[in-house]
LOVORO-459136 format. One record per residue: x, y, z of N, C-alpha, C, CB in turn; residue in three letters. Coordinates in pm, whole numbers, plus 50000, padded with zeros to 5 digits. Glycine has a CB too. Layout:
<pts>
XYZXYZXYZXYZala/...
</pts>
This chain:
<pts>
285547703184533285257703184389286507699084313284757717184342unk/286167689384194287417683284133287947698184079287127669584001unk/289147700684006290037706083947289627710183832290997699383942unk/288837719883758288417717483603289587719583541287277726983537unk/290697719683514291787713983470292217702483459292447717383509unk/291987692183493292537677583506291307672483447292977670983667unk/291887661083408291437651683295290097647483333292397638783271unk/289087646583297287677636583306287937628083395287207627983178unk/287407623083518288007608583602287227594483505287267608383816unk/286527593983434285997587583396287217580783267284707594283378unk/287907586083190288707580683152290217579283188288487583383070unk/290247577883311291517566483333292037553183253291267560583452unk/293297554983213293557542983164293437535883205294277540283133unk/293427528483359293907518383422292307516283440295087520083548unk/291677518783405289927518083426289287510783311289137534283428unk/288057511083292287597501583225287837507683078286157497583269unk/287747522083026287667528682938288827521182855287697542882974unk/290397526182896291487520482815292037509082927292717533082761unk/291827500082887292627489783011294207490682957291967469583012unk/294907484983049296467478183012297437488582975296467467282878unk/296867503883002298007512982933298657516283031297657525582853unk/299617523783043300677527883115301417543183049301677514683115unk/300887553183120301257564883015302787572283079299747578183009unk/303267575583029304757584383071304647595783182305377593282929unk/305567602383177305917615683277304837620983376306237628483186unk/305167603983446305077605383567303387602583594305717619483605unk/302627597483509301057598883546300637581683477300087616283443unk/301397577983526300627560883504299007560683558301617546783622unk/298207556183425296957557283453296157565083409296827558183545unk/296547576483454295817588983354295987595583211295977599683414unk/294937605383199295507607983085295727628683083294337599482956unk/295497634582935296257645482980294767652482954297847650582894unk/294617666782994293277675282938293567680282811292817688183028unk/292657681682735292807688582559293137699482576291527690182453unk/292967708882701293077723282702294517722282705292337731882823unk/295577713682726296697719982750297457717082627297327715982876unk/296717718382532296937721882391296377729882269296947713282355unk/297117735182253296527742382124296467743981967296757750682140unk/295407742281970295537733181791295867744281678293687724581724unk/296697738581598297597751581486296917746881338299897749381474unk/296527735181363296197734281189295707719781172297747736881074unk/295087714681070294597703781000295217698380943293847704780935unk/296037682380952296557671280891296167663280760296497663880976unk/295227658180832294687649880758293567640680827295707643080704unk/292607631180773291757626480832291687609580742290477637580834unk/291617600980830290967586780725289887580080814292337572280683unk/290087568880819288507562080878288087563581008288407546780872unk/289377557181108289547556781242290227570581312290367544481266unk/290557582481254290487594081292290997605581230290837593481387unk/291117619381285291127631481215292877635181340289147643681231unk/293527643181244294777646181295294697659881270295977638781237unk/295537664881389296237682781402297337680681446295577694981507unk/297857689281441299207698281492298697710781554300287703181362unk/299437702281675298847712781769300747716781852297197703381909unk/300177724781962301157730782070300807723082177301057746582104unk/301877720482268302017713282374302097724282452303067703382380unk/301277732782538301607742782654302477737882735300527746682737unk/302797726882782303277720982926304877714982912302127706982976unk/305337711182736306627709282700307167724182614306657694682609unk/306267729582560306287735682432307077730382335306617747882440unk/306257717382299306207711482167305377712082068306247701582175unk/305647707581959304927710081855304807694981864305477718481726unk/303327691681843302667673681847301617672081713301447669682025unk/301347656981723300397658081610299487646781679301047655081440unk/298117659681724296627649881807295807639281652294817667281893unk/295957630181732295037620681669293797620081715295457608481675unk/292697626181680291327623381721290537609881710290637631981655unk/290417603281831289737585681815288537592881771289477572381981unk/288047587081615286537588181591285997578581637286067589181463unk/284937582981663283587573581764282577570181630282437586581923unk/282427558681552281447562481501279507556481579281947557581353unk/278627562881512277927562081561277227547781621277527568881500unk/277657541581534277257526581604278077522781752277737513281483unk/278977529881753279507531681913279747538281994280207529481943unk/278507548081965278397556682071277707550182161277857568582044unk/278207553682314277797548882411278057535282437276737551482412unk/279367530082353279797517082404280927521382429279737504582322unk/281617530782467282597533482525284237536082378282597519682648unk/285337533482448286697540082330286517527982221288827540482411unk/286327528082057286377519281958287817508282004286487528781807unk/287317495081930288497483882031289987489181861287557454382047unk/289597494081804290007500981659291327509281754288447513881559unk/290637517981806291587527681868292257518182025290537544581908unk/291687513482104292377510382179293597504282185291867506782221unk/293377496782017294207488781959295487492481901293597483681880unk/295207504181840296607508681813297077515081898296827515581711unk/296247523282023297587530282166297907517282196296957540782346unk/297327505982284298107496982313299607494182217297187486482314unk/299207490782108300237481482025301427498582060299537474781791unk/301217506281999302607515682019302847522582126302767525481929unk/301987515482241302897520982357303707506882428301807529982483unk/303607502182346304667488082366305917489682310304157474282296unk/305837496182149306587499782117307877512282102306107496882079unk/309247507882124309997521782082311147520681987310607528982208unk/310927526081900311907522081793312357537881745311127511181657unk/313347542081650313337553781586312587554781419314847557181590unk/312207545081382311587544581283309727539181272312557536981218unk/309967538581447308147541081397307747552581526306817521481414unk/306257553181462306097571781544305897566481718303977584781469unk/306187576081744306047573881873304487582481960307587578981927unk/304007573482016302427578182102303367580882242300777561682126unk/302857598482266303047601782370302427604882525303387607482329unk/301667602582444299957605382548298987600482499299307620482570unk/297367603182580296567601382566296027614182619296347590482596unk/295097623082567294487637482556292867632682556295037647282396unk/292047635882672290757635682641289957655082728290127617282723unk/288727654182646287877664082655286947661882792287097664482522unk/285867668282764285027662782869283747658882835284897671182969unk/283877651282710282647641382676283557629782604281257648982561unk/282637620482627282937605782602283827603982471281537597482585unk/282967607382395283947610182218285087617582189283177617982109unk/285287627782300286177634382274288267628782353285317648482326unk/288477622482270290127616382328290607617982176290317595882410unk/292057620082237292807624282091294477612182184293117651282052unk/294607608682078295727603182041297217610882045295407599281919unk/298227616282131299317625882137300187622482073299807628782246unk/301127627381973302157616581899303257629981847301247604681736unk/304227619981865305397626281750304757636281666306037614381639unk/305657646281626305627648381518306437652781395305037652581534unk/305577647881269307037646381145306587657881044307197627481036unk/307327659681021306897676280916306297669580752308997689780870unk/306537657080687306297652880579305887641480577307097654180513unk/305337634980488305147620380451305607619980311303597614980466unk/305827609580288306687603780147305617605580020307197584380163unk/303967600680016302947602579938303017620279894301597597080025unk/302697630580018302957639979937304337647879868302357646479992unk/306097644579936306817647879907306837641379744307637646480006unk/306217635979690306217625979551305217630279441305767609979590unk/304167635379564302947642779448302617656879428301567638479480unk/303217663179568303037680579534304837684479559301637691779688unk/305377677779642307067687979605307277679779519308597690279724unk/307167670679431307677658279319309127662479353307157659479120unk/309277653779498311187654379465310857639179414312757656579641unk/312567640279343313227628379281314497619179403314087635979128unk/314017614379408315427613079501316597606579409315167601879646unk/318127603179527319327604179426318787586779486321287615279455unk/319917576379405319707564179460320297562979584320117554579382unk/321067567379669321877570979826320857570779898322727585779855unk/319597583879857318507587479913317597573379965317807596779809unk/317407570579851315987556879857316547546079909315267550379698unk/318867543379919318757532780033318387539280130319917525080072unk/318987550180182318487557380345317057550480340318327578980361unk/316327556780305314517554480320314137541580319313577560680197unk/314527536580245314237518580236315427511280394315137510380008unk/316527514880357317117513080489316277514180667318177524080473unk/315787524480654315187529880772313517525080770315417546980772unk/313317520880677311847512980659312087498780704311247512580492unk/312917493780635312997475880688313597476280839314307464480575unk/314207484580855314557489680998313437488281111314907505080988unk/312537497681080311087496881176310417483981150309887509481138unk/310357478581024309957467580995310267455881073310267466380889unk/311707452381082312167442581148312017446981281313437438581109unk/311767456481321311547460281453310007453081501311597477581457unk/309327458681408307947452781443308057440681431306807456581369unk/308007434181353308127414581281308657410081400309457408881118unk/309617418581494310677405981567309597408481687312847409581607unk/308617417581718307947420481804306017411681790308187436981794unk/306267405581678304887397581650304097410581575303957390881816unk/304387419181529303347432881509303257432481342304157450781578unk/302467429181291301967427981144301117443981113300757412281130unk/301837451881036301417463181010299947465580937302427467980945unk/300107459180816298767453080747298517471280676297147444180896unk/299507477280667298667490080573300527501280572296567501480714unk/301047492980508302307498880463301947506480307303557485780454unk/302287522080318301717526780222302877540980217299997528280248unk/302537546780132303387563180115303147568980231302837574979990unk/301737572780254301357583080340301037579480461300417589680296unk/301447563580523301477562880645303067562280648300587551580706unk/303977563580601305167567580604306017582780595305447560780525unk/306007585380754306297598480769307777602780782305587602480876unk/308087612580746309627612180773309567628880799310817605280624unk/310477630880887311027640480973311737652880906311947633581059unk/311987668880982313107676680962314077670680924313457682981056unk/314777661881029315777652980975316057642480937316347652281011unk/315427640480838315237628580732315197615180778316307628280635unk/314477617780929314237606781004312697595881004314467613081131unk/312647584380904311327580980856310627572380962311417573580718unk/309517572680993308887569481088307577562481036308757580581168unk/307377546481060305867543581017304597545481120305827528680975unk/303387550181098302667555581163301657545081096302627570881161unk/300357549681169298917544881140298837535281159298377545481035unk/298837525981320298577512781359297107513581383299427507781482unk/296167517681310294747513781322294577502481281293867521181263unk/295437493581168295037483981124295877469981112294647488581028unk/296697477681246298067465881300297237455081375299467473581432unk/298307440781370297977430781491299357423181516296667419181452unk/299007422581623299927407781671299627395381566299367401381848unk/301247390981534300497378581464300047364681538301427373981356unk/299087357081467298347350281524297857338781430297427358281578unk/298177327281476297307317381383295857315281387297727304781400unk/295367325881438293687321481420293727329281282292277328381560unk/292807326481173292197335281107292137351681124291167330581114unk/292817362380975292597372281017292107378080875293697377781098unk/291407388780883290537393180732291787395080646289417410080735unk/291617396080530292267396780394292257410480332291587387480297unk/290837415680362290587432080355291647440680400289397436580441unk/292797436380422293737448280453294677450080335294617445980590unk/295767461880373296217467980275295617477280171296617460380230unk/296187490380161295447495180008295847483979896296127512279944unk/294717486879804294907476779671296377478479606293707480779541unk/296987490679588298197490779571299097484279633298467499679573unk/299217483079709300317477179805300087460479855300287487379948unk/299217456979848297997448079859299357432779803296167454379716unk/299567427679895300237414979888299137405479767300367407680069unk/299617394279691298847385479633297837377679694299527378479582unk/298657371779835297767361179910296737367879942298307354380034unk/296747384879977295377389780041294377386379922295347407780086unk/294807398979824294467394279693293157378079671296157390979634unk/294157371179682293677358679658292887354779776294747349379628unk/292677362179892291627356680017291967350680114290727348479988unk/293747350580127294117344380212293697347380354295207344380193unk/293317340380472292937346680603293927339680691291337344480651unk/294847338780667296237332880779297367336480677296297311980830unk/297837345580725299357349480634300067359680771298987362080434unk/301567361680711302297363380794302757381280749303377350580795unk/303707382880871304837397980784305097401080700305907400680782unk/304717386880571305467391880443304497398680375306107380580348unk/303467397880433302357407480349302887426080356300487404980448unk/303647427480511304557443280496305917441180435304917451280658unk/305887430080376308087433280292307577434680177309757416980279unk/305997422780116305747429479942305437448179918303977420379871unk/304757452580066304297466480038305647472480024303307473680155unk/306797468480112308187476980092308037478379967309657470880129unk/308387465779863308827460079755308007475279664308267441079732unk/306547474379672306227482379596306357498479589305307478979593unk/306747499479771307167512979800309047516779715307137513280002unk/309397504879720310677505679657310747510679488311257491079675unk/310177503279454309857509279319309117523679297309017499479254unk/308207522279386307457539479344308677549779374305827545379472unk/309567547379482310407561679520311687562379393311257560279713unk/311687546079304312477551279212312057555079077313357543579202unk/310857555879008309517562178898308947570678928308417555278865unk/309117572179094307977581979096306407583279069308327588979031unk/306317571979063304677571179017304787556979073304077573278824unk/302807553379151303297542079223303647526879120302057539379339unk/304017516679173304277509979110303347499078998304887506879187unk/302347498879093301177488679073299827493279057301097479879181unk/299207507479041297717509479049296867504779006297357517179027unk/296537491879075295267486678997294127490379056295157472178983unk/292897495579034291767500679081290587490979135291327508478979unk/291157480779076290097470379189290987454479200288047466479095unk/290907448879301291507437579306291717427479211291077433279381unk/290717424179079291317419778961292397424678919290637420578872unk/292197441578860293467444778798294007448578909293567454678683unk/294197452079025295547445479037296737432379053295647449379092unk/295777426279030296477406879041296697409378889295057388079095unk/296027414478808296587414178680297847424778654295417416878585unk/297807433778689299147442678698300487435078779298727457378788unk/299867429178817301057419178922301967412178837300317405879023unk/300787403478767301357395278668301857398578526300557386978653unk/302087410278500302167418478364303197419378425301297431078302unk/303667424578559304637430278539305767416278607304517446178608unk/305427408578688306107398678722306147382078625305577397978856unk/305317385478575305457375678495304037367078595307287368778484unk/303697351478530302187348378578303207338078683300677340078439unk/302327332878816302287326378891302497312478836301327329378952unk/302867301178886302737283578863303127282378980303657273878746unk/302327267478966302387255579103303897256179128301827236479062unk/304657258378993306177256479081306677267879167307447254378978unk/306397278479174306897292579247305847297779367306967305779123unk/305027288779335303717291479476303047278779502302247303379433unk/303367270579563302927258279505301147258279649304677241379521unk/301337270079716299787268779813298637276579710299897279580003unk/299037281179593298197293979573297067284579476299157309679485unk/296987275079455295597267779442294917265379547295637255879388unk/295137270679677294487263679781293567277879803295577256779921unk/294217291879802293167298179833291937303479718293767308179899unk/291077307979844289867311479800289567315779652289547320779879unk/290507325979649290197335179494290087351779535288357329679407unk/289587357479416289417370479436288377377679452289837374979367unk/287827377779592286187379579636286017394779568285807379379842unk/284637390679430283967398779356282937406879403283587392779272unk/283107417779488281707424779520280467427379390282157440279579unk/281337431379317280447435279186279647423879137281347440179060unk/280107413679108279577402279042278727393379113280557395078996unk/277667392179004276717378479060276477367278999275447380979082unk/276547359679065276337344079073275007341478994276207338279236unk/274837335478881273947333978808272977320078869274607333378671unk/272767314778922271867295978938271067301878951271997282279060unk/270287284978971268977286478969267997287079072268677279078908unk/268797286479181268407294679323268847305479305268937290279458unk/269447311579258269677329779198269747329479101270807339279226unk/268687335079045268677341378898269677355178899266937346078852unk/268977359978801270057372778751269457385578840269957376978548unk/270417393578916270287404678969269837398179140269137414678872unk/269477383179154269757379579318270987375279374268967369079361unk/272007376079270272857362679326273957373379440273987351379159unk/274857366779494275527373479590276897372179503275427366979751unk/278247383679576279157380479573279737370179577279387384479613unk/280827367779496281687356279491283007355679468281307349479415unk/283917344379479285197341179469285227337079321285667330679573unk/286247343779271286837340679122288237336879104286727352479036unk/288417333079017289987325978972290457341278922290027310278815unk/291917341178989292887349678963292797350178792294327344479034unk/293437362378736293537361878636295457362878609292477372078588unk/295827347978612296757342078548297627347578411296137331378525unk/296887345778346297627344978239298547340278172297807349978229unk/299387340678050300247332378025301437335477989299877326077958unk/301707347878108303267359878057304507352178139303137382078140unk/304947351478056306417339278164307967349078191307227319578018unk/307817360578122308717368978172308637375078250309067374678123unk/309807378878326309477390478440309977402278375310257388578597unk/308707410678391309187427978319309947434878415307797439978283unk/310417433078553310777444278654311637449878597311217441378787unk/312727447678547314077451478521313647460178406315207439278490unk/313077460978305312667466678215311497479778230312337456478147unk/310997475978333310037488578424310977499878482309157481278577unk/312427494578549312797498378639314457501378552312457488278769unk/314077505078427315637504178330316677515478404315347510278126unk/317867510378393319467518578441319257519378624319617540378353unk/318777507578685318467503178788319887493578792316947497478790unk/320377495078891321677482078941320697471278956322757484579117unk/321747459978921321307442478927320917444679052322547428178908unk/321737446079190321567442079339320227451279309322927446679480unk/319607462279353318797471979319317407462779295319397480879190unk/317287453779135316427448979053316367437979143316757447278905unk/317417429079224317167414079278316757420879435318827400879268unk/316527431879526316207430879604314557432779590316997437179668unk/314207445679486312757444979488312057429279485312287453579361unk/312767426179344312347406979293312147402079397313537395579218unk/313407402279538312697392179673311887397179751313587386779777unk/311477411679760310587412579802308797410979745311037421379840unk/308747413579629307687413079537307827392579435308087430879413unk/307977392479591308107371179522306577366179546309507355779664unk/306227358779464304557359179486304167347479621303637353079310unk/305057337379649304837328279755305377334279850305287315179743unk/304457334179965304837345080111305977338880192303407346880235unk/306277322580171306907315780236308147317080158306327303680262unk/307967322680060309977323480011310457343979993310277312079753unk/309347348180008309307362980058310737363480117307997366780177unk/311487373680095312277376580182311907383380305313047382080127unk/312507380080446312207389280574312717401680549312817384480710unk/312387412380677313197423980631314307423480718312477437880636unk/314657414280818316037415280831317487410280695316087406680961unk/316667399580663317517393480534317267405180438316907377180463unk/316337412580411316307420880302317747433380336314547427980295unk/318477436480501319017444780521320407441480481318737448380631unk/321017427580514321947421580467322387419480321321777412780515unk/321427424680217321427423980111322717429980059320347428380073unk/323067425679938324377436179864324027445179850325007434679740unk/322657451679867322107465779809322577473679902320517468179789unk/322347471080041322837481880119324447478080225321417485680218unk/324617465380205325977465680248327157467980156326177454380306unk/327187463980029328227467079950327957469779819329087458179955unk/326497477179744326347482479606327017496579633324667482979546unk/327107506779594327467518179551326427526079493328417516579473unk/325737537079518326687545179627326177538579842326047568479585unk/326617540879868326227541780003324757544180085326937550780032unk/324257540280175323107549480209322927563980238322687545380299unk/322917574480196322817583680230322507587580404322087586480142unk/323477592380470322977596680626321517603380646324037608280686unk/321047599480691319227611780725319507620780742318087611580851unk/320257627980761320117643980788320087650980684321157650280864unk/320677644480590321227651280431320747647080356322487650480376unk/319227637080375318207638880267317647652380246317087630180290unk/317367651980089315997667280058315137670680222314137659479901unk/314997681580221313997687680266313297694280205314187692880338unk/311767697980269311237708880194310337714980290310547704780061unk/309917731080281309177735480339307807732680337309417744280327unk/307547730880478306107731180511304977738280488306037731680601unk/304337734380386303307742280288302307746280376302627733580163unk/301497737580383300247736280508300617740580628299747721780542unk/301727745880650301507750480809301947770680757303167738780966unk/301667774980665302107789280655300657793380715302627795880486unk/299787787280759299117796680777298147789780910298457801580635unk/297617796280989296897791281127295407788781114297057802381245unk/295467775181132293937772781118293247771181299293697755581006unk/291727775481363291697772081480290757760981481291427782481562unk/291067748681568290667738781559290267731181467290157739181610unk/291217730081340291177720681255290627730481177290527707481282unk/290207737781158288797748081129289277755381041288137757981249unk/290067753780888290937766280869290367766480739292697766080886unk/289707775380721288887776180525290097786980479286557786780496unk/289747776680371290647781680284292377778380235290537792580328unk/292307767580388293257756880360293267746280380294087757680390unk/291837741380287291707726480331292497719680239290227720380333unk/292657725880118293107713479976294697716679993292367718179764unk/295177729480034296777732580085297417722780178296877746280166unk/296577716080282296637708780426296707693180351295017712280550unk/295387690580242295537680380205296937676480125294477679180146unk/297427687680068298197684479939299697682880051298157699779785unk/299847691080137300917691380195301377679580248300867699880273unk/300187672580308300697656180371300777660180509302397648580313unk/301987649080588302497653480713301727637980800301857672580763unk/300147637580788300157623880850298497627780778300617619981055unk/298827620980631297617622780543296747607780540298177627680380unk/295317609080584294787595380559293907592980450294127590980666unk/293577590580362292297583280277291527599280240291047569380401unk/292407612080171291917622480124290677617980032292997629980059unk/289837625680025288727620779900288807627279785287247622579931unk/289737641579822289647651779698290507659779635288917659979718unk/291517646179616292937648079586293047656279448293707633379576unk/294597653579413294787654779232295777648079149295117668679189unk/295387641179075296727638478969296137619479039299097648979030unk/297207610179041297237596079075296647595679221298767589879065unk/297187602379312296807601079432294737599079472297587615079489unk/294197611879383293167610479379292217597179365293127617479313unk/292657583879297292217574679233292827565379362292667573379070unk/293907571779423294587561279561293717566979653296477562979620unk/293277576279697292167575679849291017571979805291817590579939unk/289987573779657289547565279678289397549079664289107569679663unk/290627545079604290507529979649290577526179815291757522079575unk/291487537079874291397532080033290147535180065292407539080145unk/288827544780059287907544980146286817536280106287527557480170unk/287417527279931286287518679919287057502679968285597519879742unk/287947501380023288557489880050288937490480206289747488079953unk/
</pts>
């Protein structure tokens, strides 16, 4: 009789379930049983799965399980190619600034595999909306430092993040920041790839505009906007549907021309779910979605510097290259590291250890198996590895749901 301790034989990595993985300490192939963990509390949850913090019996670590959701249209077609997709991509990867997948954890039914990972006590979305720290400017090079860091890590590795945001940006006890949530990563690739990525906030122009072949720079504009939110404190850009935000773009950057983008007549436009197409093969209330012309406008200044007042020049010209509207003059994030901002502005980057901390809200109290009433909106507010909340408060609220309608 098999072992009822050891893993399901049916999901072996090296089997049809997860092909191509290769798992650590010592068990190439397999994966680990759920029992040899024990779950302490509720994370967070977004499309492609539900997260805990759990106990590691076998290291005694403290981890954070990623649950692969199955949804129902694939049940019984075996692990979503969603999830296979991001263990592959980060068990390729090892960097100190993105999270690290330590395992693979399954149950003993088909749906049941959890994702094993690092774990970081905070994410940047809630340290901004429930501890509202401020950071010093030292602080936000560290963080921006250690972001283009993982960044160029990925880029030099072909790995296009496609969902650079607050709250997939986790950072550590020791102010060690880590990007997480490759559900919606790829290798880059010149075939055609959807435009639907990114939250609308963060949301590069070309997506915006429908582009379906674009590169990395679609993760240096999300820096750009992450750069600005950690110095306002409020995000930079909230536009609530893809018009306004191409129009917030341009309010605040001033409007686009053939001379500073000279491809951006070529794409599509800004695909209108709401709107219909009036002809006379569709009348009114048949017509389908459509592509619309950006809304331009005719603002020729750039407001950043004035958004972003008692901001250093170097400071104001690094966001500017990252938030450049043509992807091809985008700055990389290795060139973004070389910048005067962090080799010779003043003050210095702050070391990670000696960023803010703050105590862990959501974990004062023990929830069992995710299961903890009475601290669901505490768990939400706290962060830690928060996805697409529905029932937030304050700005954030209006940001999960643009992610679960985009």
């Amino acid at each position: 009789m098999a072992n009822q301790d050891s893993a399901p034989h049916w999901l072996s990595i090296t089997g049809k379930a997860l092909p191509h993985l290769d798992l650590p300490n010592g068990m190439p192939g397999r994966c680990r049983n759920i029992k040899d963990f024990e779950f302490l509390n509720h994370l967070g949850e977004g499309t492609y799965g539900v997260v805990h913090r759990a106990h590691d019996h076998k290291t005694s670590k403290i981890v954070a399980l990623k649950q692969v959701r199955i949804f129902d249209s694939d049940r019984g077609n075996g692990i979503p190619i969603t999830a296979l997709r991001e263990i592959s991509i980060l068990k390729s990867l090892r960097h100190n600034n993105v999270v690290n997948v330590l395992d693979v954890a399954v149950g003993t039914e088909l749906d049941d595999v959890y994702m094993v990972m690092e774990y970081a006590e905070q994410d940047l979305a809630n340290l901004l909306d429930h501890a509202k720290v401020k950071y010093s400017e030292s602080e936000i090079k560290c963080l921006m430092k250690q972001l283009l860091e993982g960044l160029e890590y990925l880029h030099k590795h072909d790995i296009i993040h496609r969902d650079i945001k607050m709250s997939n940006l986790l950072l550590t006890a020791k102010g060690v920041l880590k990007i997480a949530d490759f559900g919606m990563a790829r290798e880059y690739s010149p075939r055609p790839l959807t435009p639907g990525v990114v939250t609308v906030w963060y949301r590069a122009p070309e997506l915006l505009l429908s582009a379906n072949r674009y590169t990395t720079a679609v993760d240096l504009w999300s820096a750009g906007c992450i750069m600005g939110e950690l110095i306002i404190q409020l995000p930079l850009l909230p536009g609530e549907s893809e018009l306004e935000q191409f129009a917030l773009i341009v309010k605040l950057l001033g409007s686009p021309s053939d001379k500073i983008w000279p491809k951006m007549r070529l794409l599509p436009g800004i695909y209108d779910r709401g709107r219909t197409a009036v002809t006379e093969e569709a009348p009114v209330g048949t017509g389908r979605a459509r592509y619309i012309p950006p809304p331009i406008g005719a603002q020729r200044e750039n407001m950043l510097e004035r958004r972003l007042v008692g901001q250093t020049k170097e400071t104001i010209r690094l966001i500017n290259e990252m938030l450049t509207f043509d992807p091809e003059r985008r700055i990389s994030a290795g060139d973004a590291l070389r910048q005067r901002y962090f080799t010779r502005d003043m003050p210095p980057p702050q070391r990670p250890e000696l960023i803010q901390t703050f105590p862990e809200i959501r974990n004062e109290e023990k929830g069992v198996g995710g299961a903890e009433t009475g601290l669901k909106r505490k768990g939400k507010e706290a962060g830690g590895y928060v996805f697409d909340f529905g029932d937030d408060f304050g700005v954030r609220k209006r940001h999960r749901q643009l992610e679960r309608r985009d």
